[in-house]
N, C-alpha and C positions, 0 to 999 in steps of 0.2 A: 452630511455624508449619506442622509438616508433616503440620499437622490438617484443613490448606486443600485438597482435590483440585482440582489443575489437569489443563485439557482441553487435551493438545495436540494441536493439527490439523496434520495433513500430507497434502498435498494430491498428486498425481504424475501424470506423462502422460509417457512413454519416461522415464525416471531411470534405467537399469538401474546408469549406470555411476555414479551419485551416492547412489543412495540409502539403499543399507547404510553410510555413512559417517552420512547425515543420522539415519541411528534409532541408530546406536549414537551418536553422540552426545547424544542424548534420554536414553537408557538408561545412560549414565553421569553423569546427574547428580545432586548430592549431595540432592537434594529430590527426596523417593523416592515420594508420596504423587500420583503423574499416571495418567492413562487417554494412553495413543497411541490419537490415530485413522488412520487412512491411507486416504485413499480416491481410488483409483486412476480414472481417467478415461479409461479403455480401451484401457489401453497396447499397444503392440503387439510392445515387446521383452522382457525378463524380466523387469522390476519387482516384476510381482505375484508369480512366485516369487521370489523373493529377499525380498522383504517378508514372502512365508509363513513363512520359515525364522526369522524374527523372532517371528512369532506363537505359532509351536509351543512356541517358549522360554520368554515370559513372559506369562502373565496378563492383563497390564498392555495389553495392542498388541492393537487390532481392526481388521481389514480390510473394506474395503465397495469392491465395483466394480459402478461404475455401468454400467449397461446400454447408454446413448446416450453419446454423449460433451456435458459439458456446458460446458464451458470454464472458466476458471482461477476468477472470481469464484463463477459459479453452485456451481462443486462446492466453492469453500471457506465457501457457505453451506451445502450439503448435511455435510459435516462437521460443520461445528458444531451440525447438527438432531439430530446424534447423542449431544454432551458432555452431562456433567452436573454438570462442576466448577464451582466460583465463577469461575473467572479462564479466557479461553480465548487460548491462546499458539499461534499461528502458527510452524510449521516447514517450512519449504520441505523440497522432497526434494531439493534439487541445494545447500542451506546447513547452516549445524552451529551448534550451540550449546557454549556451553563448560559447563563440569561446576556452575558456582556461578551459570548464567545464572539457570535455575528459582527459586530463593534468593531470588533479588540482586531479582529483578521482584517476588516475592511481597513482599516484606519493602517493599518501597517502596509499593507500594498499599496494604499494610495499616497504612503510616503514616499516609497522606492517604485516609483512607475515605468520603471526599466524592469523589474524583475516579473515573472512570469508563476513562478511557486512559491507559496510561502509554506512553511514545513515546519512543525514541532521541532523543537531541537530541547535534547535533551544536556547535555554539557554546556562548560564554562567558557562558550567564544565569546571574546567582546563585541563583534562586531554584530550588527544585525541585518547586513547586508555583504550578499559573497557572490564576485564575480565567475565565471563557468571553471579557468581554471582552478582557481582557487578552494571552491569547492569541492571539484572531484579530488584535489588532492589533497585535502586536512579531511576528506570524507575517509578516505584508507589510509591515510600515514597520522592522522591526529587524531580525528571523533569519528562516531558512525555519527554520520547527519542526515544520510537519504533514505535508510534503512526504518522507512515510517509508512506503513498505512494511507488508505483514501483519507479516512478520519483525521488524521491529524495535517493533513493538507489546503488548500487551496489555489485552485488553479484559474485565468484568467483565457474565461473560454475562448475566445476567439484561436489563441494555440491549443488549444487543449485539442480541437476541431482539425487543426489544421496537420496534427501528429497523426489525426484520426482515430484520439481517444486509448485506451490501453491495450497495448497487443495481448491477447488473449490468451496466445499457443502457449505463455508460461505459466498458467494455472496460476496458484495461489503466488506467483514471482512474479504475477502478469507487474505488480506495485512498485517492487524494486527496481526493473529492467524499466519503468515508465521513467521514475522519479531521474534514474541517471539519463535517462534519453536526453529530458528535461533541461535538467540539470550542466549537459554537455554545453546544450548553446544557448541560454540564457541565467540572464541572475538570479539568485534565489534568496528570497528574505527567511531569516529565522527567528519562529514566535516562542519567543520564550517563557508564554502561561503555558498551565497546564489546562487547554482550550476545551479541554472532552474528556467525559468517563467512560475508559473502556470498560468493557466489563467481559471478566473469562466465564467458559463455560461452555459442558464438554459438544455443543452443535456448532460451534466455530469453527470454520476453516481453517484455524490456527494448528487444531491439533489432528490435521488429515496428513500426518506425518507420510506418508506414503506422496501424496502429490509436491511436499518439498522433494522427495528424495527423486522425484521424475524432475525436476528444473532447477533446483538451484544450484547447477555447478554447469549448466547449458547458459541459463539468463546472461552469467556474469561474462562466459567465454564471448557472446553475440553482442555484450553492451563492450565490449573490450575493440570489436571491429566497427561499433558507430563512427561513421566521417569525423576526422577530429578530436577523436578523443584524448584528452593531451596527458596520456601519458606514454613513455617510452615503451622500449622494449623490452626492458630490465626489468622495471616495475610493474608490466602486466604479465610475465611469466612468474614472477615472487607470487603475485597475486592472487595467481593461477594455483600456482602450487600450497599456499596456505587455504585457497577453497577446495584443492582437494585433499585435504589434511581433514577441515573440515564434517566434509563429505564423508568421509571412510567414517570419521567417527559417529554420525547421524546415523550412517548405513549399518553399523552392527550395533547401535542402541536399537534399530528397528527390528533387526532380525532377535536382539533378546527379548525384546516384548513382547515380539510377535511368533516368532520359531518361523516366518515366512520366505527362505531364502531364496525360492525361486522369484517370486514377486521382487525381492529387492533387488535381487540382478537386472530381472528386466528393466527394473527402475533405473538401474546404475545406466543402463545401454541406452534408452532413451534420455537421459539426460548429457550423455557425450562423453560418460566417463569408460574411454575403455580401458585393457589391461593392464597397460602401462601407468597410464595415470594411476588408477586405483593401487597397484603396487609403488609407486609414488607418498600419495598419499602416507600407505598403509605402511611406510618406513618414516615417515616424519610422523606418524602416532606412535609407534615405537619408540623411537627415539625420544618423547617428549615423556611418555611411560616412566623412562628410563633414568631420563634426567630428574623426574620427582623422587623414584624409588631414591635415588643416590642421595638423595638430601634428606633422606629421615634414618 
């Protein structure tokens, strides 16, 4: 199997202090047959030397820094414009993979050669293999199953190319709005190790709570009108309306941390929430309030 060239992408913007951990973990693993890419996003601390010193050693690891800075999704399309493996494997610079990760993803795609994503899953499905609808529907009425990161992915570039990579306009949702694109119209296998160490920590894009609150209740409306998306009508207004339940409640945990309410408004307006909704919402948090108070 280690006839397959895998594309791993690594993507960085200030990493210094993470990122020779994230390539030598690339570099130790038992599937030897990869291209590193690493393309750095202008960093301002040592990254990119530190990453040279990677490059000088092995063959295998190519550096590209970009010019402008382009933010997290656009450069881990610009990455991928560079692979030329069958399979392209997401490596964050601030995460690690273990030695048999490589392995472990290839050998499972190339069991199910219909499928196009293979995705960490974290719940108890039996199956390891889930045709388009099937997934979107035990994705929202059973498990979250699409709701994963580049990292815990693997996609089989040639679609990956031909979706034209992740759309960008959802900022830090660009992952989720990909996964279900994905996911709509073809198979998806689910890897059931724990394939990678993330690791938290507060220059993560995890915790730029302000750009969820600008998309994730846009993403989900726009993945809801994908060609095909099979579910009804019924079920994507429920949907709808437990993401903007959701929302409400993201939106006033930010304005308590933050006391920023005009910023969050704006956020609410560019993510597609208007008044209606958000008064939507902001009664099914009540009501759910309500229904705890009663129980104690």
């Amino acid at each position: 199997m280690d006839s397959i060239l895998v594309s791993v992408l690594m993507t960085s913007y200030n990493r210094e202090k993470f990122i020779a951990e994230a390539i030598e973990s690339v570099l130790g693993s038992t599937y030897t047959n990869f291209e590193l890419i690493i393309v750095d996003d202008g960093s301002m601390d040592d990254t990119v030397k530190i990453a040279r010193n990677y490059e000088r050693s092995d063959e295998r690891i190519k550096i590209y820094i970009n010019e402008t800075n382009l933010g997290d999704y656009a450069n881990r399309n610009r990455a991928a414009s560079f692979a030329k493996g069958k399979y392209l494997k997401y490596v964050d610079s601030d995460d690690k993979i273990y030695n048999w990760t490589l392995q472990y993803c290839v050998d499972m795609m190339e069991i199910y050669p219909d499928a196009v994503l293979g995705i960490r899953h974290y719940n108890n499905i039996k199956e390891d293999f889930l045709l388009p609808t099937a997934t979107i529907y035990k994705n929202y009425f059973e498990f979250d199953i699409l709701n994963v990161g580049p990292s815990g992915t693997i996609f089989k570039r040639d679609e990956f190319e031909k979706f034209g990579g992740y759309d960008a306009i959802y900022g830090p949702a660009s992952d989720l709005y990909f996964n279900l694109k994905m996911a709509n119209l073809y198979p998806v296998v689910l890897l059931k190790k724990e394939f990678f160490f993330y690791r938290t920590h507060e220059g993560q894009e995890l915790n730029n709570r302000y750009s969820y609150l600008q998309y994730n209740y846009r993403y989900l409306k726009d993945a809801f009108n994908l060609p095909g998306f099979p579910l009804n009508a019924e079920q994507k207004k429920y949907l709808l309306r437990r993401q903007r339940f959701w929302y409400v409640r993201d939106f006033m945990v930010y304005i308590k941390n933050t006391g920023k309410i005009g910023q969050a408004i704006k956020a609410a307006s560019h993510s597609g929430m208007n008044f209606i909704h958000f008064i939507s919402g902001l009664i099914e948090l009540l009501l759910i309030k309500l229904r705890i108070k009663g129980n104690y």
